[in-house]
C-alpha positions in Angstrom: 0.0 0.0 0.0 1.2 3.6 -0.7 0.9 6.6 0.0 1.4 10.2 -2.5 1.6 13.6 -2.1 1.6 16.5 -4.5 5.4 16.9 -4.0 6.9 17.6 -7.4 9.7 15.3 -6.5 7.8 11.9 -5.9 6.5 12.5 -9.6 9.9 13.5 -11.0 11.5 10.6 -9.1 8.7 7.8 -9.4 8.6 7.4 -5.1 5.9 7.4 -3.1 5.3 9.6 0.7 5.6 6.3 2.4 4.9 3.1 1.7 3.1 0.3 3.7 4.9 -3.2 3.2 3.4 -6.1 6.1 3.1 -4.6 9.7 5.7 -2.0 9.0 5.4 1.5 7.4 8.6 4.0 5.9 8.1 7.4 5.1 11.7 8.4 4.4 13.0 11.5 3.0 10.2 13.9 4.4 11.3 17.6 3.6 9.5 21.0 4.0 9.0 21.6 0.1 5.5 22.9 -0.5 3.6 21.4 -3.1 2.6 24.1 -4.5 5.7 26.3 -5.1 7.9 23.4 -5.1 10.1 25.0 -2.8 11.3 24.8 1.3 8.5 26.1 3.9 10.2 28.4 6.5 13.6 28.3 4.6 14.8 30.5 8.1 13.3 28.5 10.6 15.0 24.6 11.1 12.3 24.8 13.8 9.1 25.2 12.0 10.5 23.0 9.1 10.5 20.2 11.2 7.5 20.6 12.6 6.3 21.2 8.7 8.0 17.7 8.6 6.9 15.9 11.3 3.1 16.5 10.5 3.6 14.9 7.5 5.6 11.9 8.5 2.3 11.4 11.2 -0.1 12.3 8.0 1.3 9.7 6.0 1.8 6.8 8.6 -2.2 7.7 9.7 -3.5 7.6 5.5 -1.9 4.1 5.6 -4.1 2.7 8.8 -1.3 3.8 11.5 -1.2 6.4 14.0 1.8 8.5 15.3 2.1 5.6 18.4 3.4 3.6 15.3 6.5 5.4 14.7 9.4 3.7 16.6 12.1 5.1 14.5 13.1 8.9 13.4 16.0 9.6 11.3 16.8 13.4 11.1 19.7 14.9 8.5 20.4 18.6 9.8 22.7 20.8 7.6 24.0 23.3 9.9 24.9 22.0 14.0 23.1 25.3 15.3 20.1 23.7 14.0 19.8 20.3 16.2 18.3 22.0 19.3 15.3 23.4 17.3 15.0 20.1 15.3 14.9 18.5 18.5 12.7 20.3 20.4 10.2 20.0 17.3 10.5 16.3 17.6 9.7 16.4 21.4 7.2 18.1 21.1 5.6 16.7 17.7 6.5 13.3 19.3 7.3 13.4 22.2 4.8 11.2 24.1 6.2 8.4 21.6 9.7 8.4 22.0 10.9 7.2 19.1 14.1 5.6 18.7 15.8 8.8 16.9 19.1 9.5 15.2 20.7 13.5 14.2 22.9 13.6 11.7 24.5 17.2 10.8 25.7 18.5 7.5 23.5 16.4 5.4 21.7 18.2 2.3 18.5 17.1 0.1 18.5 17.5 -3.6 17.8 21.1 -4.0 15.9 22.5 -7.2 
């Protein structure tokens, strides 16, 4: 089962939002972008990105029968290390009550337009 957006990179790249395989569901590789400028939401605020983020990563697991208590896993790629504190505190409190298992990793970068 799967799960698509409007993001202009799922069509462009042939992927889906997340994808329901079993008893498990991914939704990697969840940016900001809108859908309908194609570009980063909030490109000054790491903070409200994530949170941008997180809403959808709990929007997608929910539209494939889950609910945010699903999630056990989190992987976030940060670009800049005076970022992690607001990316983290948008995890806690997106998904906080969940605790996922969660990894930060700085100085990554998305494909970019």
């Amino acid at each position: 089962m799967t799960y698509a957006t409007s993001n202009p990179y799922e069509l462009q790249f042939g992927y889906s939002r997340a994808v329901r395989k079993g008893a498990h569901t991914f939704a990697p590789g969840t940016t900001s972008i809108d859908p309908e400028t194609g570009y980063v939401q909030f490109p000054d605020s790491a903070y409200r990105q994530a949170l941008v983020i997180f809403k959808e990563i709990i929007n997608s697991v929910e539209h494939l029968q889950g609910s945010k208590e699903d999630i056990a896993r989190v992987r976030m790629f940060v670009t800049e290390q005076e970022d992690t504190e607001a990316v983290g505190r948008a995890l806690k409190e997106s998904l906080g009550d969940v605790k996922p298992a969660a990894t930060m990793i700085v100085g990554a970068r998305f494909v970019d337009k």
